[in-house]
C-alpha positions as CSV (number, residue, x, y, z in Angstrom):
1,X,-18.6,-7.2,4.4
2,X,-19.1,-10.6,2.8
3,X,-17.4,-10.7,-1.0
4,X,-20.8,-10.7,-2.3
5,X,-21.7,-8.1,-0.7
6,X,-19.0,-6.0,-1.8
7,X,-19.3,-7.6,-5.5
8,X,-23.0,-6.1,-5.2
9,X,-21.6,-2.6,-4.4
10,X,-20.2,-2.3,-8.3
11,X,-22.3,0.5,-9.3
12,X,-20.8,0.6,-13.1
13,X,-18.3,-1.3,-14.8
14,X,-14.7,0.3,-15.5
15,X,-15.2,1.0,-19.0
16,X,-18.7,2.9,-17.9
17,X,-17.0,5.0,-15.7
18,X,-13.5,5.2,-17.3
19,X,-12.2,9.0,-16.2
20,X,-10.6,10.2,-19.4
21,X,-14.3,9.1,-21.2
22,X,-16.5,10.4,-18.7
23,X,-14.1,14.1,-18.9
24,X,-13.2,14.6,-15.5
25,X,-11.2,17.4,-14.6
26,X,-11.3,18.6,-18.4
27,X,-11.5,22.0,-19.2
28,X,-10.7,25.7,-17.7
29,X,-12.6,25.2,-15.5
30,X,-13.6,22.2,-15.8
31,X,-18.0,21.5,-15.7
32,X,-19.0,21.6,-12.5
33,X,-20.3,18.3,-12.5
34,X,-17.0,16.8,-14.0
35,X,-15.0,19.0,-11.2
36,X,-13.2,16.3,-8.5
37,X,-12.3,18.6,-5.2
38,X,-10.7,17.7,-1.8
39,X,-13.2,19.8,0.5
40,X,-16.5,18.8,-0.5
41,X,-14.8,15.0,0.0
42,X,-15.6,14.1,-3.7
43,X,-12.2,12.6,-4.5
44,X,-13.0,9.9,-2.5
45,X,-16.5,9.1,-4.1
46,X,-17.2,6.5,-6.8
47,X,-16.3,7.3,-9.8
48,X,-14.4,10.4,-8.8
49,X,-11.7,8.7,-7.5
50,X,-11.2,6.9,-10.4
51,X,-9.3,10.2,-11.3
52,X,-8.2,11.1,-8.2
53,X,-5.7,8.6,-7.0
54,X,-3.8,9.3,-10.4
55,X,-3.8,12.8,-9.0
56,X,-3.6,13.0,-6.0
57,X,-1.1,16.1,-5.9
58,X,-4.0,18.4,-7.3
59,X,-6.1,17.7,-4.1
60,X,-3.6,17.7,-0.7
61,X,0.1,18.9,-0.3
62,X,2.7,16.7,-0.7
63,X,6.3,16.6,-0.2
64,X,8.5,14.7,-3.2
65,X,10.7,11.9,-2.6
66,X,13.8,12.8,-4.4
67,X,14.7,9.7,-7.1
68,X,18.2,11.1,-6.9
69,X,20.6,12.5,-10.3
70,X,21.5,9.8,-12.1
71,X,20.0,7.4,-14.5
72,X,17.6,5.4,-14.2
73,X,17.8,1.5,-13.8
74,X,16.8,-0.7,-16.6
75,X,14.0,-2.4,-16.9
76,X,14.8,-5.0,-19.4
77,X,11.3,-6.0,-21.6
78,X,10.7,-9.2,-23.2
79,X,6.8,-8.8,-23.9
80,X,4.4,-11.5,-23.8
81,X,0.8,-11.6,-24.6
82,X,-0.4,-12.9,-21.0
83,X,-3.6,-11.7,-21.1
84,X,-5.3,-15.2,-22.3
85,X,-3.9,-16.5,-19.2
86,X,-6.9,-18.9,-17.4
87,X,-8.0,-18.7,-14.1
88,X,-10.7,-19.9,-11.8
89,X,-12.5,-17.1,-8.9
90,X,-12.6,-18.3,-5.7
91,X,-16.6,-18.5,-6.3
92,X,-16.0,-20.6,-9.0
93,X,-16.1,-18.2,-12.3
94,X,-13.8,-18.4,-15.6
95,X,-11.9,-15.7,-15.2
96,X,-8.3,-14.4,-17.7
97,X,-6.1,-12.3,-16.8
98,X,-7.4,-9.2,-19.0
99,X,-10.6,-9.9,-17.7
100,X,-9.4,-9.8,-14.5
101,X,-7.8,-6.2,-14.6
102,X,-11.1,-5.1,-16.1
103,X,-13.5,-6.5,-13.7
104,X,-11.2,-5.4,-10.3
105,X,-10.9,-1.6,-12.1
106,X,-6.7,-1.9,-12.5
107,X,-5.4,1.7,-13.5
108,X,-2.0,-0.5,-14.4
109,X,-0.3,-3.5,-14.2
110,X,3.5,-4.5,-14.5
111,X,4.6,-8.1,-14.3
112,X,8.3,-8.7,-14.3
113,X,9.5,-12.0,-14.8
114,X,13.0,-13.0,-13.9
115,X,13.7,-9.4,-13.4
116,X,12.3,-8.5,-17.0
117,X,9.2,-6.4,-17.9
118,X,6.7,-9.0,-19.4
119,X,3.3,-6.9,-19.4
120,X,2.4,-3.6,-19.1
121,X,-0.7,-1.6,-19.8
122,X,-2.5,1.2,-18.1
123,X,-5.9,2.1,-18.1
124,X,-8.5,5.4,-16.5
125,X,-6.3,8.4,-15.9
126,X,-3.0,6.3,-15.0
127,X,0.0,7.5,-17.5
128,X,3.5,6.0,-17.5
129,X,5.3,8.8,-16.0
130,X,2.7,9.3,-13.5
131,X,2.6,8.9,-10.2
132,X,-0.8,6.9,-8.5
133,X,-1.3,6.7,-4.4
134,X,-0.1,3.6,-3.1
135,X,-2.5,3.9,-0.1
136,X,-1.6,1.1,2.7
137,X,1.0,0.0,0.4
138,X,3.2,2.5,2.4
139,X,3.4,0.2,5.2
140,X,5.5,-2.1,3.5
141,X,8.2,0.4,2.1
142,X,7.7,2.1,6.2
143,X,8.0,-1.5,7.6
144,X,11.9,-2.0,5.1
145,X,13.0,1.5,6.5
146,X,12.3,0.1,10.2
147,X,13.9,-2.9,9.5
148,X,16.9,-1.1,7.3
149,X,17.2,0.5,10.8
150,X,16.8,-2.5,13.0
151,X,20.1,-4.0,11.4
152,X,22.2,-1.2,11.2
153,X,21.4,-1.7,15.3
154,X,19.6,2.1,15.3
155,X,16.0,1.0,15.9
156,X,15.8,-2.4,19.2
157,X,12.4,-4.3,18.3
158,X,12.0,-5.3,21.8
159,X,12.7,-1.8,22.7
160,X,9.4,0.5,24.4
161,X,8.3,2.8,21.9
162,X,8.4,5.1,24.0
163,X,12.3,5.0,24.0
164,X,12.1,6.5,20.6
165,X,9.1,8.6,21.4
166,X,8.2,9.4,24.4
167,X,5.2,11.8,23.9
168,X,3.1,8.7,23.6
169,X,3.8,7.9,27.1
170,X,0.1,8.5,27.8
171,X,-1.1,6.8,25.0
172,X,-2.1,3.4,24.0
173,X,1.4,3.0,22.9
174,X,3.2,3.9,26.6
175,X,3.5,-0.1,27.4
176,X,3.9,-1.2,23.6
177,X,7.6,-2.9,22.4
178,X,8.3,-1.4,18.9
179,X,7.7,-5.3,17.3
180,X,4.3,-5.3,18.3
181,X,3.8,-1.9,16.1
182,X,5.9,-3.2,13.1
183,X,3.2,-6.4,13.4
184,X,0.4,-4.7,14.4
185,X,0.0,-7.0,17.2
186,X,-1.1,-3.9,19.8
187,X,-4.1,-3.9,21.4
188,X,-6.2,-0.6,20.7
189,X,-9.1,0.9,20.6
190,X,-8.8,2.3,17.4
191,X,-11.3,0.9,14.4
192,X,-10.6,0.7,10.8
193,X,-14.1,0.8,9.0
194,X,-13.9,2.5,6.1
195,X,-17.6,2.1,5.3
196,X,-18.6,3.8,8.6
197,X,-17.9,7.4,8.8
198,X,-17.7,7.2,13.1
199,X,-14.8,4.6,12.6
200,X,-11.3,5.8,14.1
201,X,-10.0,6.0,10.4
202,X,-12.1,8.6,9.4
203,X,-10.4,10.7,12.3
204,X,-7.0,9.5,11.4
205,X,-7.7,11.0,7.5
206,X,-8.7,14.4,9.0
207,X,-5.9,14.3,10.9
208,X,-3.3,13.2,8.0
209,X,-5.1,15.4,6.0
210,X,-6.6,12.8,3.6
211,X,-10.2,14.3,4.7
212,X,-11.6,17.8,4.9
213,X,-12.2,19.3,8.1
214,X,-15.8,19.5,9.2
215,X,-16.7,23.0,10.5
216,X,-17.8,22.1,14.1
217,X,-14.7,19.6,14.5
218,X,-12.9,19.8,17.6
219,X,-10.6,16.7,17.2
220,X,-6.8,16.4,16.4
221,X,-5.5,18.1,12.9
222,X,-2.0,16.6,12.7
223,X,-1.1,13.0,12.6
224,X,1.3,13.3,16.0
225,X,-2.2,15.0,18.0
226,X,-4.1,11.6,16.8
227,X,-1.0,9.6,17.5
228,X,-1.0,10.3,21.4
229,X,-4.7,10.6,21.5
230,X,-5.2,6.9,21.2
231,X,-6.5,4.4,24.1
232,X,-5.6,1.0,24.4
233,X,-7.9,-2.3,24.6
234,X,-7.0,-5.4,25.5
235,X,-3.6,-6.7,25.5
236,X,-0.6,-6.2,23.3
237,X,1.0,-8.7,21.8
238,X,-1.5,-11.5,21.5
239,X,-3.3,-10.8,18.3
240,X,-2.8,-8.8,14.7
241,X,-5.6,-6.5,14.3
242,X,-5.0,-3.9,11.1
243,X,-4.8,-0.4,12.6
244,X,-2.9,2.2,10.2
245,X,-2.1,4.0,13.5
246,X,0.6,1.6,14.3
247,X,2.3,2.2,11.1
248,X,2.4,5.8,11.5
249,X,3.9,5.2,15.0
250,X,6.1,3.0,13.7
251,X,7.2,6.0,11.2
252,X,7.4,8.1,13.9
253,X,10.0,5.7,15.3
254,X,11.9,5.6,12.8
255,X,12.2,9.5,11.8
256,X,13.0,9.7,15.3
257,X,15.7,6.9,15.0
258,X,17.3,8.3,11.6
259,X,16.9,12.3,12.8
260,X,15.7,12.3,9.5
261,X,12.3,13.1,7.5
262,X,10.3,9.7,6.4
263,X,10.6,11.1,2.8
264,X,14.1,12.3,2.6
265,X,14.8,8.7,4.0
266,X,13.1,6.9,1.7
267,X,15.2,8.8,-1.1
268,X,18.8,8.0,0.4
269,X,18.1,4.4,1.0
270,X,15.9,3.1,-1.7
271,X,14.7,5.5,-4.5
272,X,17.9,6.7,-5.4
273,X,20.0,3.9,-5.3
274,X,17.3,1.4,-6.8
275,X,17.4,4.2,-9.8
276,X,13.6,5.4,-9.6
277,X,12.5,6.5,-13.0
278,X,10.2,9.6,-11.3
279,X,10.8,10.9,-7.7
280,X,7.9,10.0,-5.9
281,X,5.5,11.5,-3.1
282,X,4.3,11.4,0.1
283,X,0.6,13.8,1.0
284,X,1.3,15.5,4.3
285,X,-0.8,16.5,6.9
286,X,-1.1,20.2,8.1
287,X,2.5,20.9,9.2
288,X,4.1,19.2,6.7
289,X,4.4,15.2,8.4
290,X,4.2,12.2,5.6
291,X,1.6,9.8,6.4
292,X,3.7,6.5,6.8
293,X,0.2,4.8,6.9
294,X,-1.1,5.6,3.3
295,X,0.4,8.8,1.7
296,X,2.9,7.2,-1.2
297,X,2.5,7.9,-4.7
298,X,4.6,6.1,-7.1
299,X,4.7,5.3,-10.9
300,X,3.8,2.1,-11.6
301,X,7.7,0.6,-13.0
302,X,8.9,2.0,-9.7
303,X,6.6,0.5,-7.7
304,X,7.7,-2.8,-9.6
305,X,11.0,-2.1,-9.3
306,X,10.6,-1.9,-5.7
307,X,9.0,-5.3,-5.5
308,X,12.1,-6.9,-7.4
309,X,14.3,-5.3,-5.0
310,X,12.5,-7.5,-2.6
311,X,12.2,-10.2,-4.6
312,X,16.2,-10.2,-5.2
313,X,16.4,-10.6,-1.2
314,X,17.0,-6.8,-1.4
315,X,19.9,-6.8,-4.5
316,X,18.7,-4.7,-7.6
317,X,20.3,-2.0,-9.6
318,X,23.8,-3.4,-9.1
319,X,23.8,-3.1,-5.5
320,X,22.9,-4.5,-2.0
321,X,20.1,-1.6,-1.2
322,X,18.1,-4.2,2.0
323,X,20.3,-6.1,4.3
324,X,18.9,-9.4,2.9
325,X,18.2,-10.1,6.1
326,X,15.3,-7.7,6.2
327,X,13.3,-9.2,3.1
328,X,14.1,-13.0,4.4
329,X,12.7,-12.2,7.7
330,X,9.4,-10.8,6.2
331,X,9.4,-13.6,3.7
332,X,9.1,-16.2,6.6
333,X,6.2,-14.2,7.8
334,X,4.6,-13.7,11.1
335,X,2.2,-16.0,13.3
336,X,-0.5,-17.5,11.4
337,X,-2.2,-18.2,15.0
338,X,-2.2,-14.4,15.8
339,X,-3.2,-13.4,12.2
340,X,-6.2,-15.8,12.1
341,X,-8.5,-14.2,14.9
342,X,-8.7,-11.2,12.2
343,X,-10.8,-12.7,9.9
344,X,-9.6,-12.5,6.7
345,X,-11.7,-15.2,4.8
346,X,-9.8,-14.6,1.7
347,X,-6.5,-15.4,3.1
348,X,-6.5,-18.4,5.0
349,X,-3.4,-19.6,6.5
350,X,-1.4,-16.0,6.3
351,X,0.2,-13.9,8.5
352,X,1.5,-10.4,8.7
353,X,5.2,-9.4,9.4
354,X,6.8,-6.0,9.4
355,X,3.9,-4.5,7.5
356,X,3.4,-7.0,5.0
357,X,1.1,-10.2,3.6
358,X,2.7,-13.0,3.7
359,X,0.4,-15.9,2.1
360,X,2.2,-18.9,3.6
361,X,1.0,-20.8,-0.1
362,X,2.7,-23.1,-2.3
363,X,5.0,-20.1,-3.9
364,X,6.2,-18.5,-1.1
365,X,3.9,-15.4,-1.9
366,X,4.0,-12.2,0.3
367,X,2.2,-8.4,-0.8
368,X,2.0,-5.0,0.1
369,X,-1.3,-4.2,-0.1
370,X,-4.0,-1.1,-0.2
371,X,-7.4,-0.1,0.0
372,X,-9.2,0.5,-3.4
373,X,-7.0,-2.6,-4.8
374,X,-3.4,-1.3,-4.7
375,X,-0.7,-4.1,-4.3
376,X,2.8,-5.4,-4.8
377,X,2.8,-9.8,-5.4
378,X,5.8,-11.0,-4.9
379,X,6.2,-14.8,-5.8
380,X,9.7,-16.0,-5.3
381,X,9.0,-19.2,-6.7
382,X,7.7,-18.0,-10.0
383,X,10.5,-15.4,-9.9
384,X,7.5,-13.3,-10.6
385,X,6.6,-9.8,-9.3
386,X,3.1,-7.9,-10.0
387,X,2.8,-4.3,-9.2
388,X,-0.5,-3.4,-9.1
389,X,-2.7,0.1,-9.0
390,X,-6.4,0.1,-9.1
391,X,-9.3,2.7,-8.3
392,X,-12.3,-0.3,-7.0
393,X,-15.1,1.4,-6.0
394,X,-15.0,-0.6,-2.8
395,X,-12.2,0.0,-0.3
396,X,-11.5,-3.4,1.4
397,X,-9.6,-5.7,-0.5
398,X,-12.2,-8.7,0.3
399,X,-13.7,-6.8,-3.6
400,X,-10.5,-7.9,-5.4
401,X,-8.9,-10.6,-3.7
402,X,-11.4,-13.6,-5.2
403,X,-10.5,-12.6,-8.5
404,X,-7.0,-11.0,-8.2
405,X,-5.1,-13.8,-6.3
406,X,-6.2,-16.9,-8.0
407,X,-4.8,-14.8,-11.3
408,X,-1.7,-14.1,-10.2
409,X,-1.4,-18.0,-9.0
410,X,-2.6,-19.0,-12.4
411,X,0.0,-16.7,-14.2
412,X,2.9,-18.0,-12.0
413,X,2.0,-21.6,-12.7
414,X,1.8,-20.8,-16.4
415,X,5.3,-18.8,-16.0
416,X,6.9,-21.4,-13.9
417,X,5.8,-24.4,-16.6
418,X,6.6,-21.9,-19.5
419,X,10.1,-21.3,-17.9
């Protein structure tokens, strides 16, 4: 879809179709035509989901990942009105920074700079203390568990996958080395088109349980049934091609490799010792399995925290919590050459590395990103981190990045001249 396209697709603005105006969900019972359900696939209509990825734990089970007993860590604030801050569109509009968060439908935004909270508002049905789906932003916190794993020597990247699993012998996967999952490099004949509702992805959400069951359905139910269902095409190892399927293999691996759940994990190596304000949670498919793909839900300062973690080469909170190794590796980013065949007009000259953006620009830049405009931007340059968590009525990021990446340049420019 060409950014125009998508820009097109804007059926209201977010003020018209803000959820706490409009009275979703509000009531006992709520109106029937203000109810937002899982089965009749609502939740993931415009402008229902403007409520439901800020609650997302009224729709699907979900497991909690535990943030641990003690305190929290500090988020020092030194507040600064940023929101004048100029930018250009990549189509050539005036654009500020307010306006930008307005126009790309932002349910929050955190900017730390130099490890301290600069700005932070929250718009729709987002709350401080509540947790919002990260959606593909997974991948990156399941790419630093693989590669938390790959140091500690538990998890070989050139390794078969099947080594760690073996099920998948029959699958796509039987001849795939575990890099070319945490890259994404495997050649499958899975599709990601969330526009089209015969696309691979749409299976992969019934099966992770993201998407109602239709009553004549016959396919797989649980992410592990879609997992070794899956055919290959073409070669591994010669091109990145986004398919969440690798990344719930890759979790797969790694729950495998840890004898551990993917949430439980998560807890004892990153939320508790980085001092999570909230626990956070994972959506589960039908016998209880996290998706590793796109099932996180986080607040908004822990998601930040998370990408200052990074940004500290993996120091925060007092402590060494990923091997710096990890963060400098992903940092360097992948193959630009294998990235570009993908298409992504809006990135030109990135890669992808252990389940993350790297940008390859002037800063340094890399994300975790998500569909419906969920991202971490981390700009070691700037010594600037954005944590990000939006509700666009249009999945692919091709909607936000024209106005959300030449922001975030513009605002590590002005911090970097400021500083």
């Amino acid at each position: 879809m060409s950014v125009a396209a998508a820009a097109n697709q804007h059926p209201a603005s977010a003020t018209e179709t803000d959820p706490e105006s409009l009275g979703w969900m509000k009531g006992f019972p709520p109106a029937p035509d203000r109810t937002v359900a899982f089965q009749d696939g609502s939740f993931r209509s415009f402008p229902e989901l403007r409520w439901a990825w800020s609650n997302i734990r009224q729709l699907v089970p979900t497991v909690n990942v535990w943030r641990g007993a003690g305190p929290a860590s500090v988020l020092s604030r030194e507040d600064q009105d940023i929101g004048a801050v100029a930018s250009v569109t990549m189509d050539g509009r005036p654009m500020t920074f307010a306006k930008m968060l307005e126009e790309t439908y932002a349910d929050g935004i955190a900017v730390l700079h130099q490890g301290k909270l600069i700005y932070e508002r929250y718009f729709g049905a987002l709350k401080p203390h509540k947790p919002h789906i990260g959606m593909s932003v997974t991948k990156s916190f399941t790419g630093v568990l693989a590669g938390i794993l790959v140091t500690e020597g538990r998890v070989d990247p050139q390794a078969p996958v099947t080594d760690y699993v073996p099920e998948l012998k029959a699958s796509a996967f039987g001849d795939a080395r575990v890099h070319e999952v945490m890259d994404m490099t495997t050649g499958l004949e899975y599709t990601e088109v969330y526009t089209d509702r015969n696309s691979h992805v749409w299976g992969l959400r019934r099966a992770n349980g993201m998407a109602p069951i239709p009553p004549d359905y016959d396919g797989p139910t649980t992410i592990f049934d879609f997992l070794v269902a899956q055919k290959k095409q073409g070669e591994h190892g010669k091109a990145f091609a986004y398919k969440t399927v690798n990344t719930d293999v890759l979790a797969w691996i790694i729950r495998r490799a840890s004898g551990m759940t993917l949430s439980d994990l998560l807890s004892e190596r990153i939320w508790t010792p980085m001092g999570a304000e909230e626990d956070a949670h994972y959506h589960v498919d039908r016998i209880g399995t996290e998706s590793g793909g796109g099932g996180l839900s986080t607040t908004l300062r822990d998601l930040a925290r998370f990408g200052e973690t990074m940004r500290n080469h993996g120091r925060f909170n007092g402590r060494q919590i990923v091997p710096s190794s990890v963060v400098e590796d992903i940092a360097r980013g992948g193959d630009p050459e294998k990235f570009k065949p993908a298409g992504y007009t809006t990135l030109p000259g990135a890669s992808y590395r252990n389940q993350w953006w790297v940008t390859h620009n002037a800063h340094g830049a890399y994300m975790a990103r998500g569909v419906h405009g969920q991202g971490i931007y981390v700009d070691p340059k700037a010594e600037m981190v954005i944590a990000r968590y939006a509700s666009h009525p249009v999945a692919g990021n091709a909607a936000n990045d024209p106005v959300t990446l030449p922001a975030y340049m513009a605002l590590a420019k002005a911090l970097t001249a400021g500083g």
